[in-house]
Structures are given as structure tokens and as C-alpha cells.
C-alpha positions in Angstrom: 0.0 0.0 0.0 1.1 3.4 -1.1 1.3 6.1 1.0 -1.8 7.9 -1.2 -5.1 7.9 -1.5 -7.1 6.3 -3.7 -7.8 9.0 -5.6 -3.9 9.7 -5.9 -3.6 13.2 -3.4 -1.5 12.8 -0.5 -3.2 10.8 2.3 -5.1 13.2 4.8 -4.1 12.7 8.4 -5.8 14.3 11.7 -3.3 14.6 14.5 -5.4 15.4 17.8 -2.3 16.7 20.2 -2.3 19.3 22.5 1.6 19.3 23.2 2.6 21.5 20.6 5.9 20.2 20.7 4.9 16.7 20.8 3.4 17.6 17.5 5.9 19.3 15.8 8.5 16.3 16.4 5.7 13.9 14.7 5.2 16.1 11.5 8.9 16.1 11.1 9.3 12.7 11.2 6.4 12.0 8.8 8.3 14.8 6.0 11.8 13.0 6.6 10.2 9.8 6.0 7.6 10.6 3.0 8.2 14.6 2.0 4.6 16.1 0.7 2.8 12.3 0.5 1.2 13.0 4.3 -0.9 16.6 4.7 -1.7 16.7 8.2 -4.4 18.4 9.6 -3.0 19.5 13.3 -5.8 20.1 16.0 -5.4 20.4 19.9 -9.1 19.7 21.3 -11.3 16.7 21.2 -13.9 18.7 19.9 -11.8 20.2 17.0 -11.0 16.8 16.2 -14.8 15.8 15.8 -15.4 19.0 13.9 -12.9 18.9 11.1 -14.1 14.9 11.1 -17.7 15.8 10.0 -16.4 18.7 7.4 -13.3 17.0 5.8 -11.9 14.1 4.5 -9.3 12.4 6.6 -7.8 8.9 5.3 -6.3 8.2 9.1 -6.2 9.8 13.0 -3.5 10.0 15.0 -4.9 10.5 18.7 -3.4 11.2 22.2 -5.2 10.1 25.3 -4.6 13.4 27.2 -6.5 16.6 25.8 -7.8 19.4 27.5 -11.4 18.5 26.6 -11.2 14.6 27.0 -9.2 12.1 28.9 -8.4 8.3 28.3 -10.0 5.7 26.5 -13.3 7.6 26.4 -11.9 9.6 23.6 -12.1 6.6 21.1 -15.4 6.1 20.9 -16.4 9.9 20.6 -14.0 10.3 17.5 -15.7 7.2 16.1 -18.6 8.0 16.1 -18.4 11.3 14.1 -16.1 9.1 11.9 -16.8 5.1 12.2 -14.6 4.2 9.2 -11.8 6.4 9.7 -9.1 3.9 10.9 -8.0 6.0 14.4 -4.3 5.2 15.9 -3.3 5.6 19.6 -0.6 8.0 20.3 0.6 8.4 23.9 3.4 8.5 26.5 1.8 5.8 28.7 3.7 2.4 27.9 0.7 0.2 29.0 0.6 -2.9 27.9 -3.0 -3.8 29.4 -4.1 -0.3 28.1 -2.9 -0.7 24.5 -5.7 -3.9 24.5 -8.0 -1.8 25.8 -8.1 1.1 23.1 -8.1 -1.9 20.6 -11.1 -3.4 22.0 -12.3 0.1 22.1 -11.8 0.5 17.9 -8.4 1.5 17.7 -6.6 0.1 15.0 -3.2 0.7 16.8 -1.6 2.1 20.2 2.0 3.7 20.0 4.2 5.4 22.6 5.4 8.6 21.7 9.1 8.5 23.0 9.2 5.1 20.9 7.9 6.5 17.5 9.8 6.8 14.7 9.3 8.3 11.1 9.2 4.9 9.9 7.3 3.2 12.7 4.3 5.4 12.5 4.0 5.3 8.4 4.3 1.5 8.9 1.5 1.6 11.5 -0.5 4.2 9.8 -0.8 1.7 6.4 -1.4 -1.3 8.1 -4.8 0.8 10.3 -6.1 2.2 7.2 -5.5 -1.1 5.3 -7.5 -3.3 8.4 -9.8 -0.7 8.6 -10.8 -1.1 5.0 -10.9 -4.5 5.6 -13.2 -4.5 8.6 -15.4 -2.3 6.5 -15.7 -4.8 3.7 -17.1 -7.3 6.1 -19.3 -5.5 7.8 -20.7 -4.3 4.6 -20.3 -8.2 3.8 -22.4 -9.3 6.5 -25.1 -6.4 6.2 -25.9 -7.6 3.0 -26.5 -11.3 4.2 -28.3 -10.4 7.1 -30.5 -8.3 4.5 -31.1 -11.2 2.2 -32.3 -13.2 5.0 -34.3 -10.6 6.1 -35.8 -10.7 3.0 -36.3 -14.1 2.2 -37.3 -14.9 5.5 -40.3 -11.9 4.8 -41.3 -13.6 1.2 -41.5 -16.7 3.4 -43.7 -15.2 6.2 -45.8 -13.3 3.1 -46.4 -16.3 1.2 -48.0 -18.6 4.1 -50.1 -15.7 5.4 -51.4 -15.0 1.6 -52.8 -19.0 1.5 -55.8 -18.8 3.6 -57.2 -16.2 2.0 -56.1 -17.2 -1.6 -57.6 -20.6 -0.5 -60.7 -19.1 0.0 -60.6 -17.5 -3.2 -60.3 -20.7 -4.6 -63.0 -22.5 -2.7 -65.7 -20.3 -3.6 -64.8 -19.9 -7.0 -65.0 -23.5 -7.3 -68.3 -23.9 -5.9 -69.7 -21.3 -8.0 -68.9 -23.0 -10.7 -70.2 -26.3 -9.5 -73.4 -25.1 -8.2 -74.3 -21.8 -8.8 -77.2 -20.9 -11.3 -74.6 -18.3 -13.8 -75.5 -16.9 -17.1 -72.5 -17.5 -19.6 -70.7 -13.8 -18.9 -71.0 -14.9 -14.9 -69.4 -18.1 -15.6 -66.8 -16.8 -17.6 -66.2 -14.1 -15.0 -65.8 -16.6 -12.2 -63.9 -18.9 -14.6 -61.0 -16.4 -14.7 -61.1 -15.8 -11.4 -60.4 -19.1 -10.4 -57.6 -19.3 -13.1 -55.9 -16.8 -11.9 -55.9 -18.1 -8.3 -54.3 -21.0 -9.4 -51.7 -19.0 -10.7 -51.2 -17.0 -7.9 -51.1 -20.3 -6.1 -48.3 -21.5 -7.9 -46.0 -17.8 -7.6 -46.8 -18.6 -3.4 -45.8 -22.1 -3.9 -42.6 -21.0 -5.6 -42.2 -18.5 -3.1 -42.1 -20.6 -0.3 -39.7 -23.5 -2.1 -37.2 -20.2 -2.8 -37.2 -19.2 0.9 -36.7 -23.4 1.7 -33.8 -23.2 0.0 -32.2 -20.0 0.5 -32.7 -20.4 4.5 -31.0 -23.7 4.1 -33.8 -25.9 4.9 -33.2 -27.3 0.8 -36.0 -30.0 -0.2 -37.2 -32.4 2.1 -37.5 -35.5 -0.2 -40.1 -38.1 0.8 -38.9 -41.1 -1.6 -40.3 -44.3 -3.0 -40.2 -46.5 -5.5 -41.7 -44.1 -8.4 -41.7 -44.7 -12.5 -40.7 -41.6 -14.1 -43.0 -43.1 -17.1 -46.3 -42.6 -14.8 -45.1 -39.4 -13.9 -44.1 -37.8 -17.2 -47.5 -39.2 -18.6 -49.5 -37.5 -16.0 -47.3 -34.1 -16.2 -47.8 -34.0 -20.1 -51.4 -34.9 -20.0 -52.0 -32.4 -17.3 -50.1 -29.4 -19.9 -52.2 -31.2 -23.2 -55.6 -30.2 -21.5 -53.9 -26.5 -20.8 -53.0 -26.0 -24.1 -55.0 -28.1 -26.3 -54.1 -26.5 -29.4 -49.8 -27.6 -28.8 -48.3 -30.7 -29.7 -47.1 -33.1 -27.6 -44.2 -35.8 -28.2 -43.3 -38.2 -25.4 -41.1 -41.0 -26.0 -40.4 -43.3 -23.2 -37.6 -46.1 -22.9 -35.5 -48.4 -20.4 -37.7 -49.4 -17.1 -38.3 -45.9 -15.9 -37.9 -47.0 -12.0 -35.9 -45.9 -8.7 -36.6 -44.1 -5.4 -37.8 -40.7 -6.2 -39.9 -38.0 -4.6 -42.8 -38.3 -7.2 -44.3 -35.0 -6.0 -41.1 -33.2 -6.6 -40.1 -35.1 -9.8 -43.6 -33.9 -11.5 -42.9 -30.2 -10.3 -39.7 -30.3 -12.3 -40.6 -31.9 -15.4 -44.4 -29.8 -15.1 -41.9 -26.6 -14.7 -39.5 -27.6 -18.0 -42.0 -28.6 -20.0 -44.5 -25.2 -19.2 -41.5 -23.1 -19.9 -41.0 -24.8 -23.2 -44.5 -24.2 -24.1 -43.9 -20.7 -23.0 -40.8 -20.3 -24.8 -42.1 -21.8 -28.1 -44.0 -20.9 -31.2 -47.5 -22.1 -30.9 -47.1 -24.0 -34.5 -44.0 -26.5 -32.8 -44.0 -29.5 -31.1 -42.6 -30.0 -27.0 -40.5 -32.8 -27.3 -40.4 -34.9 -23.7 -38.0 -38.1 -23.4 -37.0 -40.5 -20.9 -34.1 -42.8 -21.4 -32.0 -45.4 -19.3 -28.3 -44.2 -18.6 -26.0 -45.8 -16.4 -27.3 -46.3 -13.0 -30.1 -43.8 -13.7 -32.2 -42.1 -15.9 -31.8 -39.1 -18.3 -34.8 -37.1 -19.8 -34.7 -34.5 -22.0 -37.1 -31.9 -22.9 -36.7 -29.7 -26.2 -38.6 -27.0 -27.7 -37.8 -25.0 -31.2 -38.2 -21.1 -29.5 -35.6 -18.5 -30.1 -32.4 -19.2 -28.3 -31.6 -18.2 -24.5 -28.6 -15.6 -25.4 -25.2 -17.3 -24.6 -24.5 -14.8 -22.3 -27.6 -15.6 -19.9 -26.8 -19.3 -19.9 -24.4 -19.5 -17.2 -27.1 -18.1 -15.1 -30.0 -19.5 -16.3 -30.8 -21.7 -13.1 -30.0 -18.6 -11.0 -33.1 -17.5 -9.1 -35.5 -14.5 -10.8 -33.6 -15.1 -13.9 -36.2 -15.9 -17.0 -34.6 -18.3 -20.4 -35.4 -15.0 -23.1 -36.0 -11.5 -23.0 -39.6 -11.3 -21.9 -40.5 -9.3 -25.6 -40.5 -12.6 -27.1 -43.0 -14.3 -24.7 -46.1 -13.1 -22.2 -44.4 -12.9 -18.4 -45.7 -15.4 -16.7 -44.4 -16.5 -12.9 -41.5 -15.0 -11.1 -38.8 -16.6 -13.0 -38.2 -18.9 -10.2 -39.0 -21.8 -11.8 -36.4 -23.2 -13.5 -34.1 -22.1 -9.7 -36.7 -24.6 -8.1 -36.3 -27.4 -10.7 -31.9 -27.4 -10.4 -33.0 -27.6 -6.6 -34.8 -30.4 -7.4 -32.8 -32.1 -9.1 -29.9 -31.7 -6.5 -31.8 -32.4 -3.8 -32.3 -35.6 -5.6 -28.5 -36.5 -6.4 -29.0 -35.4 -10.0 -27.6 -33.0 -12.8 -29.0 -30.2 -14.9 -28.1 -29.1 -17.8 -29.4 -27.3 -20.6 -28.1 -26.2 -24.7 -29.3 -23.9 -26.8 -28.5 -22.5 -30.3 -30.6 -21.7 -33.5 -29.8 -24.5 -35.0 -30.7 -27.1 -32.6 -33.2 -25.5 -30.8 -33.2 -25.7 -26.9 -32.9 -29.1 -24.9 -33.2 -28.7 -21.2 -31.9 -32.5 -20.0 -31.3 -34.1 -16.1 -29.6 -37.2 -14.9 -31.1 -39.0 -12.2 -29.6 -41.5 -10.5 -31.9 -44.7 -9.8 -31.0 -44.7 -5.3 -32.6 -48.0 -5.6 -32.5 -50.7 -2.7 -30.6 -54.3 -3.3 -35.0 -55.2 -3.7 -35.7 -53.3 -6.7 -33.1 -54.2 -8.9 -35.1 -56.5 -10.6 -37.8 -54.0 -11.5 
């Protein structure tokens, strides 16, 4: 480290001394060691000191115990706080060994004895308090933004289970309107949307709630049994079929299909690959869905002919509120947490994700599962 500023002018130092010749003998040894790199701003008071820190800009403060306005270690703290990331060094004529702990428990970055400073000494000590100070800065910033972030996904967590019930009730009653109540076509229509669009919003909380899982480090609880994929993809792209009856469809399923699975959790991630490639696609193309035996597992693959993800979004395409195009080339729909949800899936599970992309080939989202199976089932 330099003995600059970052912005290249000489670095800025507040000396608090009231012995004016204590102070002379210090400036002299700062321009012997480094001529015109230090420009010291000299002040004899406490109070001066707290002044010039709330109008200037100091890189560094050098600090005796014993003012006229302030004694001992109680003079720390009130130069912090006008100036909490200013790194602050001790200078004094008490040799204390005890009280040298002290004033760094207090926030000094440093305690020095006058009639043992030299030039060199205090530039040495001067770099290494601003460079710790810069440091200590860095983490506390570091660990104000994580406690934020939990903050914050601990909040979506709270807001998502308190926006069930009443979202439930939505639900309900939409639901029984349509089942029983005596609507003219507009009414029905009416009611029909609204129940659509709680399912939606159903969804978003769900995906809400499985980001907040994993970001708090709960990950996903995996209840397993013997599953086959088969049955599940069936169900997943039958379910999609009735959504959009006017798509195309082509599953191809070979190999046995079986292992210990969450089945649940297994159709949310195949539901949210094969959704965003009907999202993603022109309405005129075919979804492509395939399940194949690999090596002690399963691979499926799920492909769709819409415009490319851009190669520079691919890296982070399985990063939470992240979405596969620009949104110009398809309506928004979720919170772009789905495909997040379905690489946590697929780890949770022991498995990979991958996905390719390019005009030529179109886009092919694929996972590897691996089969888990007990010594019973390897007959199946």
C-alpha cells in the first residue's frame, strides 16, 4: 500500500495533540520519512477533532489520550462516532501494555508510545490501520448484505404462508360457483377467470415458499419411494395437453423408468421444463419430452424449437429470478423462479442439470437421475 489515497492526493491525516511540541517532532518525522505524501491536519481539542471529522476528508487519526477536553480511552469512541470508518491510531506516552488492549477493543486500529515512534514506525502503523480498517469495512458491509437477504427471504417466506388462507378461499368459492351456482355465460366466464388466476397466484406462493426453503438452508425435504418416471411424465404432459390443447405433444419413453424418487417433486420439475418450453415456443412446434436409461439412472430431456436463451444468460439460467429470453418474445408469466426450483430439485435428488441452446438445434433442457434404488428393486 502506497502512502496515497485512492484517488492519488496525499493521504489526509488528523493529529489530535495538545503538546505542541509533541506535534511538531511527529510532522517532522512523517516529511523526513515521505516529503509532501502525508498533509496533516493539526488540532489540539477533542472537539476540534470531531469538527474537522464531520467537514473534511481524513484517510487516518492519530490521537493522544490526554486533551484538555477529553481524557483516556473515552476519547475513542467519541471520535468514532463522528467518523466510524476512519481507521483511528493511539498515540501516547503511557507504555501500557494492558491499556494498549483496551483502546483496541475500544476501535483503535493501533496504540503507539510517543518516545518510541519513529518516522518509519508510524507510516508502517498508519498503512497497516487504514489497510485493516478497509478490511473491517468490507465485512461488515459483507455481513449487512446477508443479514439483508435473510431478512428478505425470510419476509417472502412469512408473506407467502399468510397469503394462503385467503387465496384458499378464493379458490374455494370460485370453485363452488362453478359447480353449483345458477350463472349466465358472462358470470361463468367471469368466475372462470377468477379461479384461473388463483391458481396461478397459487403457484407464484408455492414457488415462493420453495425459494425461501432453500435459500434459509432448509433445501427440499425428499419423501422417496419407488416411483416410475413413465407414470409421472404421462401425467405431467397430460395435465399441460388439457392446458394447451391447441400444442403438440411428443413423449417418448424407454429403459424401465424406476428408482426411489420424490414423485411429488419429480412432476414439479418436469411440469416446470416442459411449461417453460411451451412458454418459450411458437404455438405452431412441437414440445419434445423423453425418458431414457443411462447408467445407474435415468436421463430425460425436454426440447422445444423457440428462439435461443442468449449465450451470455446461460451461465445463469438456473439462478433464481432469472427468465430463459428476454420477456419481448413471450407473455411474463411466474416469477422466473421456476427453473431455480427445478436445479434444486434435481440436487436435492443427487442429480444433474443441464441445458443447450443455439438456432440450429433449438433448446434441450436434460437431467440425470440417479436410480438410489435398494438391493429389492433391482429386478424391477
Amino acid at each position: 500500500m502506497s502512502d496515497r489515497s485512492m484517488d492519488g492526493r496525499p493521504m489526509r491525516l488528523l493529529l489530535v495533540e495538545d503538546n505542541a511540541g509533541d506535534a511538531r517532532l511527529l510532522q517532522e518525522e512523517l516529511r523526513e520519512i515521505a516529503t509532501a505524501r502525508f498533509d496533516v491536519l493539526h488540532v489540539e481539542r477533542l472537539a476540534d477533532a470531531v469538527h474537522v471529522l464531520g467537514s473534511a476528508s481524513v484517510d487516518a487519526v492519530l490521537l493522544d489520550l490526554s486533551l484538555p477536553d477529553g481524557q483516556g480511552l473515552a476519547n475513542i469512541p467519541r471520535l468514532l462516532s463522528a467518523a466510524p470508518s476512519v481507521p483511528l491510531v493511539v498515540l501516547t506516552g503511557t507504555d501500557d501494555e494492558q491499556l494498549a488492549v483496551q483502546a483496541v477493543h475500544e476501535g483503535a486500529q493501533d496504540y503507539l508510545v510517543k518516545g518510541q515512534v519513529t518516522g518509519a514506525l508510524l507510516v508502517r502503523a498508519l498503512r497497516y490501520a487504514i489497510e485493516r480498517k478497509r478490511v473491517e469495512e468490507g465485512l461488515k458491509r459483507e455481513e449487512a448484505a446477508r443479514q439483508t437477504a435473510v431478512f428478505r427471504e425470510q419476509f417472502l417466506g412469512v408473506l407467502g404462508h399468510d397469503l394462503r388462507n385467503p387465496l384458499q378461499a378464493i379458490s374455494g368459492n370460485a370453485a363452488l360457483l362453478l359447480r353449483y351456482g345458477v350463472l349466465a355465460e358472462p358470470q361463468r366466464k367471469a368466475v372462470n377467470r377468477i379461479s384461473i388466476s388463483a391458481d396461478r397466484m397459487a403457484r407464484m406462493i408455492n414457488d415462493l415458499l420453495d425459494f425461501t426453503r432453500t435459500r434459509l438452508g432448509g433445501g427440499y425435504p425428499l419423501t422417496r419411494a419407488r416411483v416410475n418416471l413413465h407414470d409421472v411424465l404421462r401425467q405431467v404432459v397430460e395435465e399441460l395437453e388439457v392446458a394447451h390443447p391447441m400444442r403438440r405433444f411428443e413423449l417418448t419413453l424407454s429403459g424401465k423408468g424406476w428408482g426411489e424418487w420424490d414423485a411429488d417433486r419429480i412432476a414439479q420439475a418436469a411440469s416446470n421444463l416442459v411449461g417453460n418450453a411451451v412458454q418459450y415456443s411458437p404455438e405452431d412446434t412441437a414440445v419434445s419430452v423423453s425418458v431414457r436409461d443411462e447408467e445407474g439412472g435415468v436421463r430425460m430431456e425436454v426440447h422445444n424449437w423457440g428462439l435461443p436463451i442468449p449465450q451470455e444468460r446461460l451461465p445463469h439460467i438456473f439462478d433464481p429470478f432469472v427468465r430463459a429470453q428476454d420477456m419481448r418474445s413471450a407473455q411474463r408469466n411466474g416469477l422466473g423462479l421456476g427453473l431455480y426450483i427445478t436445479h434444486e430439485i434435481v440436487r436435492a435428488h443427487g442429480g444433474l442439470l443441464r441445458v443447450t441452446s443455439t438456432p440450429e438445434a433449438g433448446t434441450r433442457f436434460w437431467l440425470c437421475l440417479p436410480r438410489f434404488e435398494t438391493p429389492d428393486m433391482s429386478s424391477r
